[in-house]
KEZA-790451 format. One line per field, with one value per atom (N, C-alpha, C, O): residue number from 1; residue in one letter; y negated, z, x negated. Coordinates in steps of 0.2 Angstrom, whole numbers, plus 2048, in hexadecimal, padded with zeros to 3 digits. Example, Ala and Ser with C-alpha at 12.3 -4.5 7.8 and 13.67 -1.06 7.14 Angstrom:
REM KEZA-790451
pagu <- c(1 | 1 | 1 | 1 | 2 | 2 | 2 | 2);
nuke <- c(A | A | A | A | S | S | S | S);
north <- c(81C | 816 | 810 | 811 | 80B | 805 | 800 | 7FA);
up <- c(827 | 827 | 827 | 82A | 823 | 824 | 827 | 828);
east <- c(7BE | 7C2 | 7BE | 7B9 | 7C0 | 7BC | 7C0 | 7BD);
//
This chain:
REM KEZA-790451
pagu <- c(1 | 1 | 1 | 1 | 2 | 2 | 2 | 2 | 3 | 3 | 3 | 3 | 4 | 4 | 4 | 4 | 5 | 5 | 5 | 5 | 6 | 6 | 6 | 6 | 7 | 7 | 7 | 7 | 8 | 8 | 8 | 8 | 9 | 9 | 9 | 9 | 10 | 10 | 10 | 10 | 11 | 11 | 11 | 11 | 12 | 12 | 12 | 12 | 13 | 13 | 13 | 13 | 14 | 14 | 14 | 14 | 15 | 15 | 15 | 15 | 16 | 16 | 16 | 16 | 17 | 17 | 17 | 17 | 18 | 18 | 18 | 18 | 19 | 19 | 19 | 19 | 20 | 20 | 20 | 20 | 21 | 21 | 21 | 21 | 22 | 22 | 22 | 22 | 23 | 23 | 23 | 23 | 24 | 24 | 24 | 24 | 25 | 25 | 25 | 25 | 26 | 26 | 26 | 26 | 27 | 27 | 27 | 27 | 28 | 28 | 28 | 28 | 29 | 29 | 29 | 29 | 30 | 30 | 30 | 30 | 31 | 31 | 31 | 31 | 32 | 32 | 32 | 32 | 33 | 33 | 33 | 33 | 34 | 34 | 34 | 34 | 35 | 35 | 35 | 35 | 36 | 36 | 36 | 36 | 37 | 37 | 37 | 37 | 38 | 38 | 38 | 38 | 39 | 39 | 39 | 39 | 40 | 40 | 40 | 40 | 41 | 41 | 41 | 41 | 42 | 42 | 42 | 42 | 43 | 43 | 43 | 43 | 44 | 44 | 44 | 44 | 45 | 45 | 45 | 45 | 46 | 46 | 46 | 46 | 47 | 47 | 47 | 47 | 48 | 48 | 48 | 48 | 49 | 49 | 49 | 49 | 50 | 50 | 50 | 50 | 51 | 51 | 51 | 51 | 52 | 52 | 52 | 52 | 53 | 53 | 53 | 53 | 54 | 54 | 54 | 54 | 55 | 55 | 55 | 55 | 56 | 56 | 56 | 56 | 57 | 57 | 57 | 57 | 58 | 58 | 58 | 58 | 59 | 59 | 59 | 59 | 60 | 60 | 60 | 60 | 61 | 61 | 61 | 61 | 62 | 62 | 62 | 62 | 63 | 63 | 63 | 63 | 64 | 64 | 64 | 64 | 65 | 65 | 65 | 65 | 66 | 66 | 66 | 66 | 67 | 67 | 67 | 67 | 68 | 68 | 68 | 68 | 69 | 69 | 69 | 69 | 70 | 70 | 70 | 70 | 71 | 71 | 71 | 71 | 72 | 72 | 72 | 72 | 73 | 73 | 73 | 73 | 74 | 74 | 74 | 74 | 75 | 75 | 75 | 75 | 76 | 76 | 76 | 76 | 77 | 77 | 77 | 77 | 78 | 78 | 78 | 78 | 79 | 79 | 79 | 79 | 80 | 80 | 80 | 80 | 81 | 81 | 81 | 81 | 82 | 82 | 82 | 82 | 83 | 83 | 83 | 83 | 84 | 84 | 84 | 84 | 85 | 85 | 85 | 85 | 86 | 86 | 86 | 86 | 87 | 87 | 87 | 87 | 88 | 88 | 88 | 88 | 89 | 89 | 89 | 89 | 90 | 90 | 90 | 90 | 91 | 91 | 91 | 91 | 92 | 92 | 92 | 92 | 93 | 93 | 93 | 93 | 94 | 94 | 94 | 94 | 95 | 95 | 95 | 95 | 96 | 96 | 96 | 96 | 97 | 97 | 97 | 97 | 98 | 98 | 98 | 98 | 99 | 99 | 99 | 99 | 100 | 100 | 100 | 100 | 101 | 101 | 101 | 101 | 102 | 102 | 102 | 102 | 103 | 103 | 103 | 103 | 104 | 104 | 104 | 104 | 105 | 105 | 105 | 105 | 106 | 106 | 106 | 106 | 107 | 107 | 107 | 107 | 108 | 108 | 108 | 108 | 109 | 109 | 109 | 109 | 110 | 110 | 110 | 110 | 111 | 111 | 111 | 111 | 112 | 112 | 112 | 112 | 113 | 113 | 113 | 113 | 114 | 114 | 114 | 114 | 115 | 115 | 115 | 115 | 116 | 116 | 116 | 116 | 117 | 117 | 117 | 117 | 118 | 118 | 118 | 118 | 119 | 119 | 119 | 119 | 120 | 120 | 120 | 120 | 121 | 121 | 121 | 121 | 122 | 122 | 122 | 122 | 123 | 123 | 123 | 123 | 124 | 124 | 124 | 124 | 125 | 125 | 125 | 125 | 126 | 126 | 126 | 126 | 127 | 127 | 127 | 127 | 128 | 128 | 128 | 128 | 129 | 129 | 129 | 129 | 130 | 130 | 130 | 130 | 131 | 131 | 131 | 131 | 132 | 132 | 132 | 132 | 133 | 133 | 133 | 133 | 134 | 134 | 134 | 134 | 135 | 135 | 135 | 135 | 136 | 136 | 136 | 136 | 137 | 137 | 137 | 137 | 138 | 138 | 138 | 138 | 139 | 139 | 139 | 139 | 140 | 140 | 140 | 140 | 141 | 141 | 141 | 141 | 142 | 142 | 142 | 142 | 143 | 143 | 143 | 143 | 144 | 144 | 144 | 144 | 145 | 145 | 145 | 145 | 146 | 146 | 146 | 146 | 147 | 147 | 147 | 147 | 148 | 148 | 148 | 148 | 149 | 149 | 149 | 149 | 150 | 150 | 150 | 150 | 151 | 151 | 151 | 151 | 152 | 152 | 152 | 152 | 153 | 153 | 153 | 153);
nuke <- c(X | X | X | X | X | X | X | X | X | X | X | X | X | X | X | X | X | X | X | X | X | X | X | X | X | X | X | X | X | X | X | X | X | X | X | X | X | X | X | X | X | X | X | X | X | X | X | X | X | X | X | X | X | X | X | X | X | X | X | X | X | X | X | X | X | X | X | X | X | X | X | X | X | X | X | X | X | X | X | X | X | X | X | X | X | X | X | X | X | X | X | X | X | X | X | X | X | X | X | X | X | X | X | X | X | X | X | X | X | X | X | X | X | X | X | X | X | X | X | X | X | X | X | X | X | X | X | X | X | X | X | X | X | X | X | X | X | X | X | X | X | X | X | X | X | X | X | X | X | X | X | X | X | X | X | X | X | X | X | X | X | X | X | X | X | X | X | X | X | X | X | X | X | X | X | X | X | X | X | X | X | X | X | X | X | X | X | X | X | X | X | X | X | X | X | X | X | X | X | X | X | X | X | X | X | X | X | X | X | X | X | X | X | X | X | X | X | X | X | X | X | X | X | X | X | X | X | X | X | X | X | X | X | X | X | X | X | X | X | X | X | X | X | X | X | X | X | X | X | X | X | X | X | X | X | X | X | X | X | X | X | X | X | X | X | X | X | X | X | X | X | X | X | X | X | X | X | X | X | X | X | X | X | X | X | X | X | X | X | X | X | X | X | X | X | X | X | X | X | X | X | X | X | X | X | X | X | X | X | X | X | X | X | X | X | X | X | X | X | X | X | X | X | X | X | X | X | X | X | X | X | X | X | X | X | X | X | X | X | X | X | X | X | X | X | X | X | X | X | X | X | X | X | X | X | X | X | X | X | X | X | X | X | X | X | X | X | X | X | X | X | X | X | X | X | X | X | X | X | X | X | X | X | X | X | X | X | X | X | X | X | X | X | X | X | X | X | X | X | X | X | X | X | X | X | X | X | X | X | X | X | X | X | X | X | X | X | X | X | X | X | X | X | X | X | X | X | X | X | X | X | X | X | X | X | X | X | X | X | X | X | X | X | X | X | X | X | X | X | X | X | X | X | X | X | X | X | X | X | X | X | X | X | X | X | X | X | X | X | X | X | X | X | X | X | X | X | X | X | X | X | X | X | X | X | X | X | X | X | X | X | X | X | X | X | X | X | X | X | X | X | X | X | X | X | X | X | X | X | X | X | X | X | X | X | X | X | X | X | X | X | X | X | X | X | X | X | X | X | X | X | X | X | X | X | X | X | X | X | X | X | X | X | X | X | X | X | X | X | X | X | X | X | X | X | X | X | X | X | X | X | X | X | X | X | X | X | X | X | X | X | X | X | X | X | X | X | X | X | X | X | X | X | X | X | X | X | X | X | X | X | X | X | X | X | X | X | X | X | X | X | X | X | X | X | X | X | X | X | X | X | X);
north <- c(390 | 394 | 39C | 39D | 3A0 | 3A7 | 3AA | 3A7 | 3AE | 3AE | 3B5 | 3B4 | 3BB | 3C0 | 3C3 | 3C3 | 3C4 | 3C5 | 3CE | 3D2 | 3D1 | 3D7 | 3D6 | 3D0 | 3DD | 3DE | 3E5 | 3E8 | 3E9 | 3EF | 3F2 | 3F7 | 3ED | 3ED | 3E9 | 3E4 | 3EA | 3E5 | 3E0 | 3E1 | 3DB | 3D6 | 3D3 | 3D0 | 3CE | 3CA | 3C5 | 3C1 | 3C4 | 3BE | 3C1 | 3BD | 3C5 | 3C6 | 3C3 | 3C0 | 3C6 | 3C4 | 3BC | 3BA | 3B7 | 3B1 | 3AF | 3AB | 3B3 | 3AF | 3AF | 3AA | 3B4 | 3B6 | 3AF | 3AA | 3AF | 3A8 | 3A3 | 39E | 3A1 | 39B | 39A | 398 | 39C | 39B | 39C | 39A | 39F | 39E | 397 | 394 | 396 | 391 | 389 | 384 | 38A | 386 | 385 | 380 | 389 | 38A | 38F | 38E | 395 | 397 | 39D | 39D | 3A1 | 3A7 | 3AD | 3AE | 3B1 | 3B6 | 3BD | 3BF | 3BF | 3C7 | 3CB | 3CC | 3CF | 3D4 | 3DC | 3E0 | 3DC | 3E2 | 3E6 | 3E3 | 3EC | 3F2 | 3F2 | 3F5 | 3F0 | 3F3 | 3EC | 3ED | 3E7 | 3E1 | 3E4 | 3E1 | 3E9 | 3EC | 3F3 | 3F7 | 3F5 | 3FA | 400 | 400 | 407 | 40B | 40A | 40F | 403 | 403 | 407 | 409 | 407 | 409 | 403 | 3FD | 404 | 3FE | 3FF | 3FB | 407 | 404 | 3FC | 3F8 | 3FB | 3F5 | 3F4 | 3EF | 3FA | 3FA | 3FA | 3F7 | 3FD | 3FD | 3F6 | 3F3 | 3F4 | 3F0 | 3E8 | 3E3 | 3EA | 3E2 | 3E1 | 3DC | 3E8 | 3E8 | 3E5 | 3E0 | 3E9 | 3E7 | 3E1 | 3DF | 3DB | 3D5 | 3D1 | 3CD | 3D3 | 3D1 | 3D1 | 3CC | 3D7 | 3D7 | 3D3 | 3D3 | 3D1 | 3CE | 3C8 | 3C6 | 3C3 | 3BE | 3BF | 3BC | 3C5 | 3C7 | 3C7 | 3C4 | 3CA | 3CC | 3C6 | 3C5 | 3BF | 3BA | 3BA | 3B5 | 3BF | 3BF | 3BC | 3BC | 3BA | 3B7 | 3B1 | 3B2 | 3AB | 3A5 | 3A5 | 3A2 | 3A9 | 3AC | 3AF | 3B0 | 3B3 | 3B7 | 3B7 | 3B6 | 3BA | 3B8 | 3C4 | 3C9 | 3C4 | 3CB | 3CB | 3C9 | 3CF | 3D1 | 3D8 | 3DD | 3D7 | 3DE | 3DC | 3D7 | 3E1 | 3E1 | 3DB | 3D8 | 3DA | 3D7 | 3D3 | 3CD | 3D4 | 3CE | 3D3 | 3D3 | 3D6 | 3D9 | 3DC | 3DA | 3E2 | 3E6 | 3E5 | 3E8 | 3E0 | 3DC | 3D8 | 3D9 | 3D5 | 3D2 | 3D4 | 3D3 | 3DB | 3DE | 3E2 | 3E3 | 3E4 | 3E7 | 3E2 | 3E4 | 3DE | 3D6 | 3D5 | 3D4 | 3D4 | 3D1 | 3D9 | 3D9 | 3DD | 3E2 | 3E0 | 3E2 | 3DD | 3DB | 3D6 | 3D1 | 3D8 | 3D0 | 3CD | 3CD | 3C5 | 3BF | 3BD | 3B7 | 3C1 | 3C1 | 3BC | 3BF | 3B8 | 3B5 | 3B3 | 3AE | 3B9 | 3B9 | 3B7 | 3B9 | 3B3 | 3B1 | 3B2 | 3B3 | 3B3 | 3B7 | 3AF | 3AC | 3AD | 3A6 | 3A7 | 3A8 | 3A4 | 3A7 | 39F | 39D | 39A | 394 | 38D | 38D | 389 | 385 | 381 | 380 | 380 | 37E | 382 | 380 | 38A | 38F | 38E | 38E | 38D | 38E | 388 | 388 | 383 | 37D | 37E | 37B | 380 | 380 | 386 | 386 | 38D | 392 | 38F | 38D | 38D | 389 | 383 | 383 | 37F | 37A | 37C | 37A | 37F | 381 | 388 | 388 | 38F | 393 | 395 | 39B | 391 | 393 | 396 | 396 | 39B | 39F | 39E | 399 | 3A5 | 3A4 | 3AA | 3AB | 3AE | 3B3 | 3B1 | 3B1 | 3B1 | 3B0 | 3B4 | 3B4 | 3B6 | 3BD | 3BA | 3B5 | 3BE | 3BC | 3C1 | 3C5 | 3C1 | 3C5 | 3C5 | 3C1 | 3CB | 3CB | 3CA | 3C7 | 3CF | 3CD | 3C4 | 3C0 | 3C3 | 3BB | 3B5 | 3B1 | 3B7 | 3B2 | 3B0 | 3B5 | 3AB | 3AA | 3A8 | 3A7 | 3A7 | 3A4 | 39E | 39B | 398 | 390 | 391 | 38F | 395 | 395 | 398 | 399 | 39A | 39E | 394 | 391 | 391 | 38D | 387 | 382 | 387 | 382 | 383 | 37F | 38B | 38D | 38C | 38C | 38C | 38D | 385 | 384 | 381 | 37B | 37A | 378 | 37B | 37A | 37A | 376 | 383 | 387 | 382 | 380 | 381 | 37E | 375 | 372 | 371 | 36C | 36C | 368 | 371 | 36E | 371 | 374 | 370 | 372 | 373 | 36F | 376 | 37A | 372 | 36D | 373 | 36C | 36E | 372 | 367 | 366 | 366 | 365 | 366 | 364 | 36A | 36F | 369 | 36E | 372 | 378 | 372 | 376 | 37F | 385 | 37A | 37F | 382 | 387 | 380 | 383 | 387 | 38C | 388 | 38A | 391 | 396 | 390 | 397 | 399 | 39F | 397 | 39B | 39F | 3A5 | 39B | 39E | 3A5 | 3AA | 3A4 | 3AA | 3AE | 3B3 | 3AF | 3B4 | 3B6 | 3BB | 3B2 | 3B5 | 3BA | 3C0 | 3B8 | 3BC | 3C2 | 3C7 | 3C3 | 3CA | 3D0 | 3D5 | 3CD | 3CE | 3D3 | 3D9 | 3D1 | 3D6 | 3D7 | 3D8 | 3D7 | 3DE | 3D7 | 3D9 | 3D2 | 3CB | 3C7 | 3C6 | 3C6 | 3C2 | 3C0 | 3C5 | 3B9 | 3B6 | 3BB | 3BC | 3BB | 3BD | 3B8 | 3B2 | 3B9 | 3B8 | 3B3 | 3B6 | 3AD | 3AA | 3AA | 3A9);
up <- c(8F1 | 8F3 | 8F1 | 8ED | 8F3 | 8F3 | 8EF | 8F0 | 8EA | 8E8 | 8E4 | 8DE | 8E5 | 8E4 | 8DC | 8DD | 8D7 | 8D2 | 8D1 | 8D3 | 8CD | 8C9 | 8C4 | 8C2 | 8C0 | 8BA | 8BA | 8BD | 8B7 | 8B6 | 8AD | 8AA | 8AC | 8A6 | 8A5 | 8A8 | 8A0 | 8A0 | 899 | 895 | 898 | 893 | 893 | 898 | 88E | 88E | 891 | 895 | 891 | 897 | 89E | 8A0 | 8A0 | 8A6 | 8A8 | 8AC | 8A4 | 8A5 | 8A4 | 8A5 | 8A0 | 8A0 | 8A6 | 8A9 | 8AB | 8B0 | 8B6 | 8B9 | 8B5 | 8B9 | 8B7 | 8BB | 8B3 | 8B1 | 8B0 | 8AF | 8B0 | 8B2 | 8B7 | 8B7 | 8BB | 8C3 | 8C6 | 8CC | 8C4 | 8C6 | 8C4 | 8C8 | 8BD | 8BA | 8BF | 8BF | 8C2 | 8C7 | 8CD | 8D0 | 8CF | 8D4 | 8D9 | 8DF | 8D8 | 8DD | 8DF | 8DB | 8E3 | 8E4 | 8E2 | 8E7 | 8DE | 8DB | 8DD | 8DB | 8E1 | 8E1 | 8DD | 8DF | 8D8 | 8D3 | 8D4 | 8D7 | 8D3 | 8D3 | 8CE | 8C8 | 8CF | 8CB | 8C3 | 8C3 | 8BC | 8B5 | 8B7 | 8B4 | 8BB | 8B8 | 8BF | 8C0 | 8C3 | 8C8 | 8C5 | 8C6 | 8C2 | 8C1 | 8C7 | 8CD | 8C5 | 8C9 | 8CD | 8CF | 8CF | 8D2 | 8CD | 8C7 | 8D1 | 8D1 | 8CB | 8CD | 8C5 | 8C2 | 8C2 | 8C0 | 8C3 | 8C4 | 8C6 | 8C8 | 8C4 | 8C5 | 8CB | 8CE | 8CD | 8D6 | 8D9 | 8DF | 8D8 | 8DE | 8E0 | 8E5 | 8D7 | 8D8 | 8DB | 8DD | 8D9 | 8DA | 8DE | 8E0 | 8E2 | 8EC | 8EF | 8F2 | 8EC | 8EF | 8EF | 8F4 | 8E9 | 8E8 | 8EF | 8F3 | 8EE | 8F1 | 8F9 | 8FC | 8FC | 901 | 905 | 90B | 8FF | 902 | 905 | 90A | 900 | 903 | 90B | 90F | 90A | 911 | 915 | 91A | 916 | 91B | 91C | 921 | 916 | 919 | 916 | 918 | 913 | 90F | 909 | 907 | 907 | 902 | 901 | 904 | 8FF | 900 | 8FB | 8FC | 8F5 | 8F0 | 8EA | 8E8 | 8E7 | 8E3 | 8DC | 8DC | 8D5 | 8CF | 8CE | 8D0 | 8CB | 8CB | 8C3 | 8C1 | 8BF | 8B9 | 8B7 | 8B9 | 8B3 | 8AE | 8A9 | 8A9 | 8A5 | 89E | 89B | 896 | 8A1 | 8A2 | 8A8 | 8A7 | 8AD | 8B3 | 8B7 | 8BD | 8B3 | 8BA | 8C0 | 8C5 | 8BD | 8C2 | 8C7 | 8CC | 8C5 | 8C8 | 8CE | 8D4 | 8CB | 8D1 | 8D5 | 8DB | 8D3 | 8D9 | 8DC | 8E2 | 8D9 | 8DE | 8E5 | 8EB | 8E2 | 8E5 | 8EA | 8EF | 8E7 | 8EE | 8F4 | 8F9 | 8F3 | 8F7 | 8FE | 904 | 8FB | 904 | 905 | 901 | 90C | 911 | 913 | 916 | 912 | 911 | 90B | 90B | 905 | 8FE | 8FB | 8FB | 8F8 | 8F3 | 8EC | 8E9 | 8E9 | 8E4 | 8DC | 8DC | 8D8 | 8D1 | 8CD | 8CE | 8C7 | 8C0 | 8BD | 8BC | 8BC | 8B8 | 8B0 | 8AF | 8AC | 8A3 | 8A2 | 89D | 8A7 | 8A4 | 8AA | 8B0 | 8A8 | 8AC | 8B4 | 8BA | 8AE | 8B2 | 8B8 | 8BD | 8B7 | 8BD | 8C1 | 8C7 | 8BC | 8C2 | 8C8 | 8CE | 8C5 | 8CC | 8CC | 8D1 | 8CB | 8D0 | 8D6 | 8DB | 8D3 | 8DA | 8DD | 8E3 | 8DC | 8E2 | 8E6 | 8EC | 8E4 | 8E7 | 8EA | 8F0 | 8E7 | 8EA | 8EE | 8F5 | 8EB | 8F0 | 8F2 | 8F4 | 8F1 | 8F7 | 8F6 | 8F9 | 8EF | 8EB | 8EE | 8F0 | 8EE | 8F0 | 8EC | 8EC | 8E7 | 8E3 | 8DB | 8D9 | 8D9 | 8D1 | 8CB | 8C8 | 8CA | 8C6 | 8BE | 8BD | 8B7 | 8B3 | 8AD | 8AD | 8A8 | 8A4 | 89E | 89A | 8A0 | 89B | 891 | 88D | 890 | 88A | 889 | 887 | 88C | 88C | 88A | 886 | 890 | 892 | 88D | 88C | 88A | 884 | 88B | 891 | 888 | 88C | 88B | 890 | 887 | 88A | 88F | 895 | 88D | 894 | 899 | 89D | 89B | 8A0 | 8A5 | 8AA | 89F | 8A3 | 8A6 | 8AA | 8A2 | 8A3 | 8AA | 8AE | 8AB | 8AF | 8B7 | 8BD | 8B5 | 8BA | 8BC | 8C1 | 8BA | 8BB | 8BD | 8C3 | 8BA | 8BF | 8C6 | 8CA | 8C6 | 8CD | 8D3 | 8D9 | 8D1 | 8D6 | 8D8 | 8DD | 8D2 | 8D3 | 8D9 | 8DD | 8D9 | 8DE | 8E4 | 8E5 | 8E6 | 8EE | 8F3 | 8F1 | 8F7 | 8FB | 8FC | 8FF | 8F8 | 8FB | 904 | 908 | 904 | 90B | 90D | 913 | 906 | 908 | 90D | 90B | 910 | 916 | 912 | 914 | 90D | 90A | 907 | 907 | 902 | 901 | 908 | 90A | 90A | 914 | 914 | 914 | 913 | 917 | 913 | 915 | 90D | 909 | 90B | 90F | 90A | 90C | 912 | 912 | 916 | 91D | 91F | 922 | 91B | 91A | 916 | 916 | 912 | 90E | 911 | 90F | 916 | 91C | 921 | 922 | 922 | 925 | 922 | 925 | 91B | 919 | 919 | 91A | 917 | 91B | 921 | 921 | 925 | 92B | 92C | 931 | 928 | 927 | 92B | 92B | 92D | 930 | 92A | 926 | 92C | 928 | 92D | 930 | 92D | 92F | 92A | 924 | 931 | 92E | 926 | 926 | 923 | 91E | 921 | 923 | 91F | 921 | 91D | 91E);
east <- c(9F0 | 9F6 | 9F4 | 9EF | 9F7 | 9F4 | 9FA | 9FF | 9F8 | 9FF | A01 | 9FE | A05 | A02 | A06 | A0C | A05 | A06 | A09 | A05 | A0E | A0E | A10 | A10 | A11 | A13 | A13 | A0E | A1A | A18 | A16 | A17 | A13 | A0F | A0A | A0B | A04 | 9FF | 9FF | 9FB | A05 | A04 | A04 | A06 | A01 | A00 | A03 | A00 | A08 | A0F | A0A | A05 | A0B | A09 | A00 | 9FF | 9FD | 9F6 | 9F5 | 9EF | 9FA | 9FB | 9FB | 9F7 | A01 | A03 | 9FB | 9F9 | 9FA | 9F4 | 9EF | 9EE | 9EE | 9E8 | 9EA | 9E6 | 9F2 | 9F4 | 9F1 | 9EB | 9F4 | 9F5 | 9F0 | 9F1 | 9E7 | 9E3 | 9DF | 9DB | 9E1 | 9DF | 9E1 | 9DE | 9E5 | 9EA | 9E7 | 9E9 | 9E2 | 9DD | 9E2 | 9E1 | 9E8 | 9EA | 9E7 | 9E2 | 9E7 | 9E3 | 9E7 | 9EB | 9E7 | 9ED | 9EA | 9E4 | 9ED | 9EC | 9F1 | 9F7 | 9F0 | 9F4 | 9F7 | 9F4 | 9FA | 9FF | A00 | A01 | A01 | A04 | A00 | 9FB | A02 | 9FF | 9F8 | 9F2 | 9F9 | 9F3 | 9ED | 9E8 | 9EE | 9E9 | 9E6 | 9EA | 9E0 | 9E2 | 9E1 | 9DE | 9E5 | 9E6 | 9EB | 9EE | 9EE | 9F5 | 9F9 | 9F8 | A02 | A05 | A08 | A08 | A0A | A0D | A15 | A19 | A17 | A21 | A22 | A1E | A2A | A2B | A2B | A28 | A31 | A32 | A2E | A2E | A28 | A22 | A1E | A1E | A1A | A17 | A1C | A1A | A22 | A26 | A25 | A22 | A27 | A2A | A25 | A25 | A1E | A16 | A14 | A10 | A16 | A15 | A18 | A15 | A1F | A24 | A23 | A24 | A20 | A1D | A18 | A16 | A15 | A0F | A10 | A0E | A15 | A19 | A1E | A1D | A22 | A25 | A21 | A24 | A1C | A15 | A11 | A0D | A14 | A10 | A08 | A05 | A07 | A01 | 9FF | 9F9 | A03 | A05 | A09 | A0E | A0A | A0C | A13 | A18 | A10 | A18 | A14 | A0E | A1B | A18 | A1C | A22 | A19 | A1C | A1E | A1A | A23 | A24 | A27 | A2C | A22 | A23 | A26 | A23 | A2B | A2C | A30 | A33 | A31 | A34 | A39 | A39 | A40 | A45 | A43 | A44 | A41 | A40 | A45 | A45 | A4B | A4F | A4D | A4E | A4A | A48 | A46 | A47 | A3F | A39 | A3D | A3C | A42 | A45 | A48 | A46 | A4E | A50 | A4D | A4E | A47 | A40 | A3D | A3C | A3D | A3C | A3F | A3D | A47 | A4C | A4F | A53 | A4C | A4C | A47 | A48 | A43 | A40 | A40 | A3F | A41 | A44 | A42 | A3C | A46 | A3F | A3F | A41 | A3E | A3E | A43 | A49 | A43 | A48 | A46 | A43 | A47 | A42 | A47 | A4D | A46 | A4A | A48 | A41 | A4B | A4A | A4C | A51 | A44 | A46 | A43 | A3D | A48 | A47 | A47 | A48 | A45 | A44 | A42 | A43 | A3F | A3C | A43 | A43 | A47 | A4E | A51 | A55 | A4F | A53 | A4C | A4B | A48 | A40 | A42 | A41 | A44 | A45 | A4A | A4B | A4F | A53 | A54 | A57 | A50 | A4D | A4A | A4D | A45 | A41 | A46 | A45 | A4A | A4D | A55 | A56 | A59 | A60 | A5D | A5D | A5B | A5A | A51 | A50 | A4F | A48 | A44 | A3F | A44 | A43 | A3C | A3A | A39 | A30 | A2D | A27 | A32 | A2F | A31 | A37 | A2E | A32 | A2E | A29 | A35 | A36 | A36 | A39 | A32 | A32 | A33 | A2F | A36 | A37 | A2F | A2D | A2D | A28 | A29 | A25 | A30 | A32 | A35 | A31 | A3A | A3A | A36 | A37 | A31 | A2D | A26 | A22 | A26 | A21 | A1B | A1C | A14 | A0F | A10 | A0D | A14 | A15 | A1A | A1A | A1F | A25 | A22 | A26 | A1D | A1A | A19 | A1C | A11 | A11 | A15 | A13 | A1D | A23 | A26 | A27 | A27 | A29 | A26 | A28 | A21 | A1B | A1A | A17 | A1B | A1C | A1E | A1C | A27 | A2D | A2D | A2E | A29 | A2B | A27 | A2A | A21 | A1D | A1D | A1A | A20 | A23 | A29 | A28 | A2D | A33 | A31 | A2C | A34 | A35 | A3B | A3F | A3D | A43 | A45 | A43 | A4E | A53 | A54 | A52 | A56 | A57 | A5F | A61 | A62 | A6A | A6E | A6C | A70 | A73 | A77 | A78 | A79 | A7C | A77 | A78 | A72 | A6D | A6B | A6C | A68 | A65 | A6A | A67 | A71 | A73 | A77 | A7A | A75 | A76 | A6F | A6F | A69 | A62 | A65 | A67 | A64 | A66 | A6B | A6A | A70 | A75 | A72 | A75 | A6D | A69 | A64 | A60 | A63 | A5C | A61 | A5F | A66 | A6B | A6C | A6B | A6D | A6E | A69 | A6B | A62 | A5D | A5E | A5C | A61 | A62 | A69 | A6B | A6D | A72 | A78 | A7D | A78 | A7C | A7D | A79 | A86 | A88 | A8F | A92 | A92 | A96 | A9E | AA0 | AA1 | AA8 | AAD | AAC | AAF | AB0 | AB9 | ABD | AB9 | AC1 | AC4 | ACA);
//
């Protein structure tokens, strides 16, 4: 799996994720403070992660910074993107299972390197539910996506 990685800092959490996940045999391409000479803002390097996934270049992507906030809303700014701010292996599967999550957002302070690999577990054990209920919140968020949404009863 190709799988494209930032951080708008070079720490250790973040250079963890990077060498899990090759360690994992995936293919990581890096972003913002872990490339040097890129751009390492949050918003930049996120968006760039985050795109590569949208563009189909990427199969998913991990978006680091300080808090994980930024990283995310940088992230869920492009469309396509369903990026989660996961502080624990439990939200990790449940992004990937209830909302489809293909981006996952992670708190550089938070996140310890055993929580990196718990996480990282999670994420890639589950997989997108089938219950029509979840489909059908995805779908409404693909929807916003392009500015469509069902009137409200």
């Amino acid at each position: 799996m190709r799988i494209s990685v930032s951080s708008d800092m070079d720490e250790p959490v973040a250079r963890s994720v990077v060498a899990e996940l090759r360690r994992r045999g995936h293919d990581v391409v890096t972003h913002g403070a872990l490339r040097p000479g890129d751009d390492a803002r949050w918003a930049v390097c996120s968006a760039a992660a985050a795109g590569e996934v949208a563009a189909g270049t990427a199969d998913q992507a991990v978006v680091c910074c300080w808090t994980g906030t930024g990283a995310s809303i940088a992230a869920n700014k492009v469309p396509g993107v369903r990026a989660a701010l996961c502080v624990d292996a439990y939200t990790a599967d449940g992004a990937r299972r209830w909302n489809d999550a293909n981006v996952l957002a992670l708190s550089l302070r938070l996140t310890s390197e055993p929580l990196v690999k718990e996480i990282l577990d999670a994420w890639f054990a589950a997989e997108a539910g089938e219950e029509a209920e979840d489909r059908a919140n995805v779908a409404h968020v693909g929807r916003l996506d392009l500015g469509r949404t069902e009137p409200r009863t």
